[in-house]
C-alpha positions in Angstrom: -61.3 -105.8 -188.4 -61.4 -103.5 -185.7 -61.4 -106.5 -183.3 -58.7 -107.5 -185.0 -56.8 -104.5 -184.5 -57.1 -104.8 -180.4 -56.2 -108.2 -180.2 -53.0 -107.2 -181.8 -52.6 -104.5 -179.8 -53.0 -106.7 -176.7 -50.7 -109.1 -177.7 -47.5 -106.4 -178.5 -48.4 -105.1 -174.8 -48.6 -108.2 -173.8 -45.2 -109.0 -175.4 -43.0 -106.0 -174.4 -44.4 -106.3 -171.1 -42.2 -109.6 -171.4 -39.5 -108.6 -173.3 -38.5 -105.2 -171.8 -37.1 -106.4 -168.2 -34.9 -109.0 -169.8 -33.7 -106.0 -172.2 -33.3 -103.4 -169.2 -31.6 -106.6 -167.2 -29.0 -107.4 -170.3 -27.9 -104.0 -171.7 -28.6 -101.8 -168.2 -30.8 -99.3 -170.1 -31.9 -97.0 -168.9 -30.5 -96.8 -165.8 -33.1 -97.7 -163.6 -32.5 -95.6 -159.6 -31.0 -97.8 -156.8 -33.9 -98.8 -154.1 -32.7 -96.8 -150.8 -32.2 -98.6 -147.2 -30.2 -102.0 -146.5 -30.6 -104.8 -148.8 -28.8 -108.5 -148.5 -28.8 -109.4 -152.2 -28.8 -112.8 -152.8 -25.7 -114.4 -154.8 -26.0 -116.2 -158.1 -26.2 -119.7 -156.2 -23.9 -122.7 -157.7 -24.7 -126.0 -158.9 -24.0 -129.0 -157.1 -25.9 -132.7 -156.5 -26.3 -132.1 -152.9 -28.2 -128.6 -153.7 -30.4 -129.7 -156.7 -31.6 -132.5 -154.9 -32.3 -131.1 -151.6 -34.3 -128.1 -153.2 -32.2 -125.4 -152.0 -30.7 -124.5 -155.1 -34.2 -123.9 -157.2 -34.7 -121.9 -154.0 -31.7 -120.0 -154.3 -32.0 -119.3 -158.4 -35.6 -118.2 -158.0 -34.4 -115.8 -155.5 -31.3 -114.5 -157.6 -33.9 -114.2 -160.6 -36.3 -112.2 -159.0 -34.1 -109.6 -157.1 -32.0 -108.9 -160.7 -35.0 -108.5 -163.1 -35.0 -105.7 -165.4 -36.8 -102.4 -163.8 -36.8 -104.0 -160.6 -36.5 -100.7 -158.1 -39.4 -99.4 -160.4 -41.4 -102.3 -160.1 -41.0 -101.9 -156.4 -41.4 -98.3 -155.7 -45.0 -98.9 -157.4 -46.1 -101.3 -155.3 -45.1 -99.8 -152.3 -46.5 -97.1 -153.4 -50.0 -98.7 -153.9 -49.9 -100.5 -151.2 -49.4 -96.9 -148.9 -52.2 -95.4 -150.3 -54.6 -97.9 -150.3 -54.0 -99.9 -147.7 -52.0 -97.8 -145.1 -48.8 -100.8 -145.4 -45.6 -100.1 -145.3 -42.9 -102.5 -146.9 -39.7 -101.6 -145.6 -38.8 -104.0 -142.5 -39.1 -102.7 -138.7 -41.2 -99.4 -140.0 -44.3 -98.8 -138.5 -46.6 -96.1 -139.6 -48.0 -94.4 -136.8 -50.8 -91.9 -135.9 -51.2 -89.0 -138.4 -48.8 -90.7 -140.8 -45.6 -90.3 -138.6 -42.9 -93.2 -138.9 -41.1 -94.6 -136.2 -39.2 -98.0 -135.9 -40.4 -100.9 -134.0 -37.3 -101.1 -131.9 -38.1 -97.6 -130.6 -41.5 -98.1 -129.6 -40.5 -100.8 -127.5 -38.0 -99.4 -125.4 -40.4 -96.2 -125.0 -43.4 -98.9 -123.4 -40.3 -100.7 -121.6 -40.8 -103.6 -123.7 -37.0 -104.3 -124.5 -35.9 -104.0 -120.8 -33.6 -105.7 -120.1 -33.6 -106.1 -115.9 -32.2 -103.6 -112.9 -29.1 -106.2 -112.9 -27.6 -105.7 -116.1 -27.9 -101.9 -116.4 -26.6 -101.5 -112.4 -23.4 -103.9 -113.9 -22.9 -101.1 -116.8 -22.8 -98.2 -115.1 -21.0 -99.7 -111.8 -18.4 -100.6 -114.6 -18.8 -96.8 -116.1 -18.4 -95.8 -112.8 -14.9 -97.6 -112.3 -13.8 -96.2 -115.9 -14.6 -92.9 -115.2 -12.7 -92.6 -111.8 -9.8 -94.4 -113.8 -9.8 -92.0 -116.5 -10.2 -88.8 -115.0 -6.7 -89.6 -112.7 -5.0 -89.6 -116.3 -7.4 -86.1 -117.0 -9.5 -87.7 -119.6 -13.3 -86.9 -119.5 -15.8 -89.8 -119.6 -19.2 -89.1 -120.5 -22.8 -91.4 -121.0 -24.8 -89.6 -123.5 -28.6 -90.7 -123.6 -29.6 -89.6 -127.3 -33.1 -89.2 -128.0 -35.7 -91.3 -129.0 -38.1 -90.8 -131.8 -41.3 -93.1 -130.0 -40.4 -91.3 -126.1 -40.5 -87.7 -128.2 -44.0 -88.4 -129.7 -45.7 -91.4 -127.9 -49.3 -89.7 -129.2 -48.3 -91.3 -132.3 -47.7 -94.6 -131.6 -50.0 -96.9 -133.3 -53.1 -98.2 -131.1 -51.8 -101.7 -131.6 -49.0 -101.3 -129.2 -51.4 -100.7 -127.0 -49.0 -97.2 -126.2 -50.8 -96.6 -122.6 -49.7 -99.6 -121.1 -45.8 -98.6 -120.1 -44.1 -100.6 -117.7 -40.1 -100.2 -116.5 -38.3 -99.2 -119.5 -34.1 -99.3 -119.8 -33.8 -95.4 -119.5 -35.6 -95.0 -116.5 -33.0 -97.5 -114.7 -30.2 -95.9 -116.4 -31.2 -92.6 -115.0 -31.5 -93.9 -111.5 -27.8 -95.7 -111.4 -25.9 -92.9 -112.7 -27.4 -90.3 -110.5 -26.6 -93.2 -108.0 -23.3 -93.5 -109.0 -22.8 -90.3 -109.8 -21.4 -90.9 -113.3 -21.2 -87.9 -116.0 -24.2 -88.0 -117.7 -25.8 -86.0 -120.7 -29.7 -86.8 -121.0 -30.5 -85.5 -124.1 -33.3 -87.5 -124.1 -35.3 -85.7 -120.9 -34.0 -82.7 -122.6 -35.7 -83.1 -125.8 -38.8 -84.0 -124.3 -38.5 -81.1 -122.0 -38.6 -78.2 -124.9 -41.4 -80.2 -127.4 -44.1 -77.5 -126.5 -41.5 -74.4 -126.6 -39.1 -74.7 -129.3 -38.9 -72.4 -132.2 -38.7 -75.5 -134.5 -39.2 -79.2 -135.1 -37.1 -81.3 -133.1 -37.7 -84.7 -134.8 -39.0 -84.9 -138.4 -42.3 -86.7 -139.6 -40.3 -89.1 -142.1 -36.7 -89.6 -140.2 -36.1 -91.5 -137.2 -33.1 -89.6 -136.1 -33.3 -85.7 -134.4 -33.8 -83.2 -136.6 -30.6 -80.8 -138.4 -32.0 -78.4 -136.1 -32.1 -80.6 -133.2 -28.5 -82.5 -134.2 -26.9 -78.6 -133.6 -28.6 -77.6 -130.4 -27.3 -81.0 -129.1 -24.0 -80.7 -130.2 -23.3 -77.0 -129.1 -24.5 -78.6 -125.5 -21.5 -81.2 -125.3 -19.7 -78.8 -125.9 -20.4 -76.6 -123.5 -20.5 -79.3 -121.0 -16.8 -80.2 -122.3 -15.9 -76.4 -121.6 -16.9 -76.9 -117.8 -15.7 -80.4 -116.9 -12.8 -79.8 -117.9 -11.8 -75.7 -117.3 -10.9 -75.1 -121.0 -12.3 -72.6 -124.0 -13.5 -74.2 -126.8 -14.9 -73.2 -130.4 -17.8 -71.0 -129.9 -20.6 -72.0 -132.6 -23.4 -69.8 -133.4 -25.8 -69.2 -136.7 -26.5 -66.1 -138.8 -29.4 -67.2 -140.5 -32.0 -70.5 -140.6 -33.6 -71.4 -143.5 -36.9 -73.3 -143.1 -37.1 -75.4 -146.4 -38.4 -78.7 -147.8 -34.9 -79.3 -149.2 -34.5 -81.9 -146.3 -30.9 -82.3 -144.9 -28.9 -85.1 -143.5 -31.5 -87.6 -142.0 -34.2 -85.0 -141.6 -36.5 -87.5 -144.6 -34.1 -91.1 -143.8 -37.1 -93.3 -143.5 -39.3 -91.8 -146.0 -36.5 -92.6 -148.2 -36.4 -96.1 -147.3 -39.9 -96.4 -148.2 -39.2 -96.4 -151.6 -42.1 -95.1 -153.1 -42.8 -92.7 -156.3 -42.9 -89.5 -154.7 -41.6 -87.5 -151.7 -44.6 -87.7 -148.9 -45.6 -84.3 -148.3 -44.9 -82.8 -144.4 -44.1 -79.7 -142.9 -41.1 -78.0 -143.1 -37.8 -78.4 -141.0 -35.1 -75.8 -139.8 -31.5 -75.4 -141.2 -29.4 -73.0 -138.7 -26.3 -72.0 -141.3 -23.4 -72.2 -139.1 -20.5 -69.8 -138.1 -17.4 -70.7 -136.1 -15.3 -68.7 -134.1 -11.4 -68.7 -135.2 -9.6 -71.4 -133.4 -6.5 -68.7 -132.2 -6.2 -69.4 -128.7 -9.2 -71.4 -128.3 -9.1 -75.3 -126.7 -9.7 -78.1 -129.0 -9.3 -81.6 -127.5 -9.2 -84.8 -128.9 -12.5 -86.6 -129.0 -13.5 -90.5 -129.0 -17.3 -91.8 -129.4 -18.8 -94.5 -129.0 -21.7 -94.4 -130.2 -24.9 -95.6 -132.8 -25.8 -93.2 -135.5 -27.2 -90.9 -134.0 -23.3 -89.3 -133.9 -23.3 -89.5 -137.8 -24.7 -86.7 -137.8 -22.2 -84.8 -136.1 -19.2 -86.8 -137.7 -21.1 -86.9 -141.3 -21.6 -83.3 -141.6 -18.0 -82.4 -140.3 -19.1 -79.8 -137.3 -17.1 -82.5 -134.7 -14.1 -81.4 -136.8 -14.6 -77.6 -136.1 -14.6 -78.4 -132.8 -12.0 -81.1 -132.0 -8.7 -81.6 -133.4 -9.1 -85.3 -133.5 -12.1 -87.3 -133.9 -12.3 -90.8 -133.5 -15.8 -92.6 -134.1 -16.0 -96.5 -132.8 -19.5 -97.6 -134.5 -21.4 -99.6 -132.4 -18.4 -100.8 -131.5 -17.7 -102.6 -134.8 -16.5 -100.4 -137.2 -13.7 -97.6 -136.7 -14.0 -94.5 -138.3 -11.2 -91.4 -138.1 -10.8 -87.8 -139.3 -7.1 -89.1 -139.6 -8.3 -91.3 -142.4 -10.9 -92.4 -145.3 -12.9 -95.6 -144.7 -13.2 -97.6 -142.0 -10.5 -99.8 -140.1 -11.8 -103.2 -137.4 -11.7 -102.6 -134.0 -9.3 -105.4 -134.0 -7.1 -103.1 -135.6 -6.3 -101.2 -131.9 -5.2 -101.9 -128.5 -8.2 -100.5 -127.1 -6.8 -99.1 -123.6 -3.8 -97.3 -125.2 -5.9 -96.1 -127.7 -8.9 -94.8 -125.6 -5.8 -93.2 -123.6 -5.0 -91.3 -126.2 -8.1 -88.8 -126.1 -8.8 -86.0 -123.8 -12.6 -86.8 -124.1 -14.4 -89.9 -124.4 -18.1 -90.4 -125.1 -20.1 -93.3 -125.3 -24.1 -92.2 -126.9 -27.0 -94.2 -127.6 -30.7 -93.5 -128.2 -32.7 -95.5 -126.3 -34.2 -97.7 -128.6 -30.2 -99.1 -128.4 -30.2 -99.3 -124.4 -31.1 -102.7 -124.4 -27.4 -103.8 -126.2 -25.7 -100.7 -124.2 -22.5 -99.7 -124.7 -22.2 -102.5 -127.3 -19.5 -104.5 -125.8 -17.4 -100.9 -125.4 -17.7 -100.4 -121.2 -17.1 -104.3 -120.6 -13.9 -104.5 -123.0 -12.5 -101.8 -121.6 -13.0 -102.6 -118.2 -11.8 -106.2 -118.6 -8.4 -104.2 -120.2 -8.3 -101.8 -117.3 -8.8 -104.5 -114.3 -7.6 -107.7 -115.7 -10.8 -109.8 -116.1 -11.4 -113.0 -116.7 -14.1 -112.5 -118.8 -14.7 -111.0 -122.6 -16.4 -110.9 -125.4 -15.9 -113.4 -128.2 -16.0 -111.1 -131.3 -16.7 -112.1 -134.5 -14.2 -111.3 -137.4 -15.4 -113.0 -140.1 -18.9 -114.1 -141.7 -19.9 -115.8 -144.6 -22.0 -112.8 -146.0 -24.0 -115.0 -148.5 -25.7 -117.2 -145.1 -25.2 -114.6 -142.1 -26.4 -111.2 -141.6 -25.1 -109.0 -138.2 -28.8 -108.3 -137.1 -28.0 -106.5 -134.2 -24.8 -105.6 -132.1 -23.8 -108.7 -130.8 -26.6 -111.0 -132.8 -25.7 -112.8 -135.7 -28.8 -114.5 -137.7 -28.0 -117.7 -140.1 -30.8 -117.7 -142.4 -32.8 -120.6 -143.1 -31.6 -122.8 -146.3 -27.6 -122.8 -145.1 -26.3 -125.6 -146.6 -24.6 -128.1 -143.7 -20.2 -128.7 -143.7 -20.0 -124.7 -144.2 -18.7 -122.3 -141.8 -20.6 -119.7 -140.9 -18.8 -117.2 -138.7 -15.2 -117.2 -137.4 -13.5 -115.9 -134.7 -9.8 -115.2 -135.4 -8.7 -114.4 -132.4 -9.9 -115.8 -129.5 -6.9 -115.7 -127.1 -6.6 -119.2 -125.9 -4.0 -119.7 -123.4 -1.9 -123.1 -122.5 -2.6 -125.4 -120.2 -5.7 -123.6 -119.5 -9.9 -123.7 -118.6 -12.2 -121.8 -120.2 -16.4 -121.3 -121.0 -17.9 -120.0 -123.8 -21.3 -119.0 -122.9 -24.1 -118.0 -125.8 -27.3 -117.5 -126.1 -29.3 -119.4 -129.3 -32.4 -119.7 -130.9 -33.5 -121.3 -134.1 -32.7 -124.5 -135.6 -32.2 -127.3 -133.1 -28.3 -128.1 -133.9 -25.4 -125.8 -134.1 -21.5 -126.8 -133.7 -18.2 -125.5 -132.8 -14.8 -126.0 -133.1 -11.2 -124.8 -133.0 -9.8 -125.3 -136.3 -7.1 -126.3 -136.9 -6.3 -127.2 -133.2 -7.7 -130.4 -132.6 -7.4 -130.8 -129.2 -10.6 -129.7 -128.1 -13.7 -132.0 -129.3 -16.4 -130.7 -131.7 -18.9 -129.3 -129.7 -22.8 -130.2 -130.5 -25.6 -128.2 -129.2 -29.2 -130.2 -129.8 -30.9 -128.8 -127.3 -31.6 -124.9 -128.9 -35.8 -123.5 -129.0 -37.2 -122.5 -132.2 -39.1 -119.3 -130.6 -37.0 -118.2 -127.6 -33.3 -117.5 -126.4 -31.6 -119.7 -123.9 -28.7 -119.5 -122.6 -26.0 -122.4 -123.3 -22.1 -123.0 -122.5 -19.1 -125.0 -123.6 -16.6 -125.4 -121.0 -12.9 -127.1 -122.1 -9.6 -127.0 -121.5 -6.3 -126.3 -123.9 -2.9 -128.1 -124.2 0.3 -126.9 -124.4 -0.3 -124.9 -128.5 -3.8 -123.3 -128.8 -1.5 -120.5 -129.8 -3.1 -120.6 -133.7 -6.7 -122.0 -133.0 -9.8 -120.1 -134.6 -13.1 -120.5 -133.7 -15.7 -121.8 -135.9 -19.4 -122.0 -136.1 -21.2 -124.4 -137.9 -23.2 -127.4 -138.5 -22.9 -130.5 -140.2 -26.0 -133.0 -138.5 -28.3 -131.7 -141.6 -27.9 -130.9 -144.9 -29.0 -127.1 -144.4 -30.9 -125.5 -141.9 -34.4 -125.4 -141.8 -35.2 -121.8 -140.2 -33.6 -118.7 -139.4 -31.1 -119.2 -136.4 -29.7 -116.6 -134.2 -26.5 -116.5 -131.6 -25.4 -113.8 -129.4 -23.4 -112.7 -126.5 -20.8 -114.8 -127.5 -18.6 -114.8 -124.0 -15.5 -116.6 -123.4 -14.7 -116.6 -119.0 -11.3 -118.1 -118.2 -10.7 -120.2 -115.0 -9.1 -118.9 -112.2 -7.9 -122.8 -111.4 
């Protein structure tokens, strides 16, 4: 009887283990807490012959069905949360878990060992190019700066795991950078020297244990510092910002915990405690606040997020990555497609362009060259992308798009609206690709121009390509699209980037 009793008791486990995700799924209760980070969820998939036969579509449904099943993010945060304190692995991608528990991400260990570099060439082009904007600029008095944020894996290299073999450091972007704009003596704010410079003498942490971005504290120390260095480029009196009190709390601010939220685990990992200066600003009677525009990664979210840039400036106009454009002027974001960059960049007093170094490799994300080519007339710009298909592309980096493996063939993948053909005209496109061996483009719906057919791309490594042609008397309304339609899907995850378009001087 009593074995009887177990059994049955076994069996109802057994059964609402089953049945009580499909109820959570269905009627949404209880509401089960959103995973933190960035997440591509995948799309209910549709039916078709071609699909069902080829295998992508169970693919796809079994995909859909797992990411939507009832207590999911629980499900989730447990196993990560096993696996962290039993095995030391993290799940979240490109987070590494370093010496005494600190976090970093992998893209910022890299550029600290000089792994990313990207060659003495390309960063001499930059800043020759800065060089040229700034001198243009400051004859219409607008201040150009390069800001050199911080980087988590340069602040504490002690903790990079053993595995990156941390001691063996050779040329890294930052160092070059340093050199050419001391050579070409281009305004220059190095917060990341800085930082480094007062680890063993400040008051309080300048990088958490669990963010990857500088501390509340060490967002505000930076931020009064443009400022001041605002005040004497350019003569004027600006907001004075100072703080009455600091509360050290484990109440984390801002980005002060941003990657131990991404972790998604059970609890809040326990670390030391982190500064937060309460600010006061001086009244803006007769005090100097210019218009701002940044360029910049997120490392200026943290100024633009918390509203202290709007203290400070009257305007301020954030270009993200050089992909997104945010305002104090408005809610949401706007495309950069949206302005005529060199009247717009006009229109500010100051102009900054920041990136941590971990982004140095993709610096200033297309911003210096566009501008430049609008400035001197070019021949050559970037192809930007205005459209993907989100359910088969994902923007993996500035400049990189990734088509993931199981894209069916016959669809477009990403666009180009506007690629400014010209009549009667030569041009090449130049790319660099690596994945799957075939990838197409066109000009739709100007037909003119062939299909062009790349067979020749690497499944491991970038190499460069182009596609050189010539345009009649209408391109006027041509868009460029990129596809493939050889093989019924792709078979691995394909990347394309630096999408250039150079036009003929013939």
């Amino acid at each position: 009887m009593k074995k009887s009793k177990i059994q049955n008791f076994i069996f109802v486990c057994i059964v609402l283990m089953m049945i009580l995700p499909l109820m959570q799924q269905i009627t949404g209760f209880p509401n089960v807490a959103s995973l933190k980070g960035y997440f591509v969820k995948p799309l209910k998939p549709y039916l078709s012959a071609s699909n069902l036969f080829t295998g992508s579509y169970q693919d796809s449904l079994n995909k859909y069905l797992e990411n939507n099943i009832g207590y999911r993010p629980d499900l989730v945060r447990i196993n990560n949360t096993v696996d962290y304190y039993l095995y030391n692995k993290l799940n979240t991608n490109n987070v590494i878990l370093g010496k005494q528990n600190y976090t970093f991400e992998d893209g910022y260990i890299n550029a600290t060992l000089g792994r990313d570099f990207v060659g003495e060439e390309k960063i001499y082009t930059v800043v020759k190019k800065a060089k040229a904007i700034q001198d243009y600029l400051f004859e219409r008095d607008i201040t150009f700066i390069l800001v050199f944020a911080p980087g988590k894996a340069t602040f504490f290299p002690e903790f990079i795991p053993d595995i990156y073999h941390p001691d063996s450091i050779t040329t890294t972007n930052i160092e070059v950078y340093r050199e050419k704009v001391n050579e070409f003596n281009v305004n220059v704010i190095d917060y990341n020297d800085w930082f480094v410079s007062m680890k063993d003498t400040t008051n309080y942490p300048l990088y958490p244990q669990y963010g990857i971005h500088w501390s509340y504290y060490g967002m505000i120390l930076a931020l009064d510092s443009l400022a001041h260095y605002i005040e004497r480029n350019r003569d004027i009196d600006m907001i004075e910002m100072d703080w009455d009190r600091i509360d050290i709390s484990r109440n984390f601010k801002d980005t002060d915990y941003d990657l131990g939220k991404a972790l998604n685990l059970l609890w809040k990992l326990p670390t030391f405690k982190m500064a937060y200066p309460h600010l006061v600003f001086e009244k803006e009677e007769g005090k100097v606040m210019p218009s701002l525009l940044a360029v910049s990664d997120s490392y200026f979210w943290n100024w633009y997020g918390t509203g202290f840039t709007s203290r400070l400036f009257r305007q301020t106009n954030f270009l993200y990555y050089f992909n997104q454009y945010y305002s104090s002027d408005f809610s949401g974001s706007k495309k950069i497609s949206d302005i005529d960059l060199l009247s717009f960049v006009e229109g500010h007093e100051v102009v900054i362009v920041m990136a941590t170094d971990g982004n140095l490799k993709t610096y200033a994300f297309g911003f210096i060259e566009n501008l430049y080519n609008e400035i001197f007339n070019s021949n050559e710009r970037e192809l930007v992308i205005t459209w993907n298909n989100e359910k088969y592309t994902l923007n993996s980096s500035p400049q990189e798009w990734k088509i993931l493996k199981g894209t069916p063939g016959f669809e477009t993948v990403l666009k180009c609206n506007e690629p400014g053909l010209e009549p009667n005209t030569t041009y090449t496109i130049t790319y660099e690709a690596k994945g799957f061996s075939i990838l197409e483009m066109d000009f739709y719906p100007y037909s003119y121009i062939p299909v062009y057919v790349n067979t020749e791309i690497l499944p491991e490594e970038y190499s460069d390509f182009s596609w050189e042609f010539t345009t009649d008397n209408s391109p006027d309304k041509a868009e460029l699209r990129i596809y493939m339609d050889y093989r019924d899907s792709f078979t691995m995850d394909t990347y394309i980037r630096n999408l250039r378009i150079i036009k003929s001087n013939n």
